[in-house]
C-alpha positions as CSV (number, residue, x, y, z in Angstrom):
1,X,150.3,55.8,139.0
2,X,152.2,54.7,135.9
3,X,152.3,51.6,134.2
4,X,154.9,50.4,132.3
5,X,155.2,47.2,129.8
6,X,158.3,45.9,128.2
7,X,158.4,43.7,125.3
8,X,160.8,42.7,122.7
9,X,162.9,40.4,124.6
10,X,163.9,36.7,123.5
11,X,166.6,34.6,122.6
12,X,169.3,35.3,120.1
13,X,172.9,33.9,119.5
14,X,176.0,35.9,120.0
15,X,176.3,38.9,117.8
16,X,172.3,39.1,117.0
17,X,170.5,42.1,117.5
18,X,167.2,42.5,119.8
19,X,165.1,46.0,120.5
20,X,163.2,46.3,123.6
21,X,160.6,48.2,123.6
22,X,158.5,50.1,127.3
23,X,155.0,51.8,126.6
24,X,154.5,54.2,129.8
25,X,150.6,54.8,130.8
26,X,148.8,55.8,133.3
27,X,150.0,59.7,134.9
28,X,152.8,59.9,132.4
29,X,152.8,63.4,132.4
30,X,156.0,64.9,134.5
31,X,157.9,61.5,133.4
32,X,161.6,62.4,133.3
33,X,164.3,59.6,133.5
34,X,163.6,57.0,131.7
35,X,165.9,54.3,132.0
36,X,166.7,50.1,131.5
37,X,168.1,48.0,134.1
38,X,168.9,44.3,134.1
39,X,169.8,41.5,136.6
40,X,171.5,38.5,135.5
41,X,170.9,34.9,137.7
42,X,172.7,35.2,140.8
43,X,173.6,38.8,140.8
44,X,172.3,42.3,141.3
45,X,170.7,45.0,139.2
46,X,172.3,46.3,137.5
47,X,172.1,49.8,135.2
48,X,172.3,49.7,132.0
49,X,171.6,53.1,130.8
50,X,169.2,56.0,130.9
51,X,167.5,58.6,128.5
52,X,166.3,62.3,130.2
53,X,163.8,63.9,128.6
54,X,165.6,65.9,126.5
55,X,167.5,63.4,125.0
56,X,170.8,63.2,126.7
57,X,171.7,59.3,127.4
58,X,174.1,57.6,129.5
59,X,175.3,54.0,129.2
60,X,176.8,51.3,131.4
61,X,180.7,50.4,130.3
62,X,179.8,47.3,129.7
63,X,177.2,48.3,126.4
64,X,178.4,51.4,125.7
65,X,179.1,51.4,121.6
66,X,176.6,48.2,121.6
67,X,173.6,49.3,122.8
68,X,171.4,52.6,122.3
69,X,168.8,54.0,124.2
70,X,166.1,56.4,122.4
71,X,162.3,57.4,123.9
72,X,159.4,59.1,121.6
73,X,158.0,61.0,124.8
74,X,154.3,61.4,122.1
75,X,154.1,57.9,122.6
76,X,155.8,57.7,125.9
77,X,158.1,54.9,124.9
78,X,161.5,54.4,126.1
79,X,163.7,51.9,123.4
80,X,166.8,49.6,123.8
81,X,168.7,48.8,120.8
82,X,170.8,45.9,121.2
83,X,173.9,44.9,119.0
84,X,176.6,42.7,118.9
85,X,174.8,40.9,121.8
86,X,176.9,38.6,124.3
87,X,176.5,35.5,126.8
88,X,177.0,38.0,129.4
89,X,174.2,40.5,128.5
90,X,172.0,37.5,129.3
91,X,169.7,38.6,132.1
92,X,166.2,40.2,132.7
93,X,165.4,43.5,131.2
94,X,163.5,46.1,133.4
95,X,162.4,49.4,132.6
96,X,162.4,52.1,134.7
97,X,160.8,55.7,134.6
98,X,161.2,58.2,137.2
99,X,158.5,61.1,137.5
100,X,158.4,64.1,139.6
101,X,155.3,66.2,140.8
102,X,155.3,67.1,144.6
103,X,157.7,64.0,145.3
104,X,160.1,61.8,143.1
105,X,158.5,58.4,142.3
106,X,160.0,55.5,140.3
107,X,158.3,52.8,138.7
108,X,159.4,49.7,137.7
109,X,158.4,46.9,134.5
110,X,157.2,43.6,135.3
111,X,160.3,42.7,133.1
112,X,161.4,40.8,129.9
113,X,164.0,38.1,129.5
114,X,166.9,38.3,126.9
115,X,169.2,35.1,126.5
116,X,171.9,35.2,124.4
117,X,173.6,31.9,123.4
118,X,177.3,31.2,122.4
């Protein structure tokens, strides 16, 4: 099994900055996709952008040029770097890792809310 913990969330006004932060435990080993999602009131998950584990990142349209995704896999953290925030990236923040042994398995955060005020 794998753990995973978020923290970092909170509330911020429009163009402030927050960094999320998701410490892995548990069978980390074989962890590859590591990746933030978040679901506003109302509407679905949504991606927001993932990390492999080498490095190469993909982002939502939405964040792209706003947001950055890093991981230190010796600490088995996955990061979110959030600028030039928005109303709209209001929502709850979950992390997501993906590890293969004989089977692909995802786990999930508990979550961690970001509110972003006009």
């Amino acid at each position: 099994q794998v753990q995973l913990v978020e923290s970092g969330g909170g509330s911020v006004q429009a163009g402030g900055s927050l960094r999320l932060s998701c410490a892995a435990s548990g069978s980390t080993g074989s962890i590859t996709t590591m990746a933030w999602y978040r679901q506003a009131p109302g509407k679905q998950r949504e991606l927001v952008a993932t990390i492999s584990s080498t490095g190469t990142t993909n982002y939502a349209d939405s964040v792209k040029g706003r947001f950055a995704i890093s991981r230190d896999n010796a600490k088995n953290t996955v990061y979110l770097q959030m600028n030039s925030l928005k109303p709209e990236d209001t929502a709850v923040y979950y992390c997501n890792a993906i590890r293969i042994t004989v089977a692909r398995r995802t786990y999930w955060g508990q979550g961690t809310q970001v509110t972003v005020s006009s």
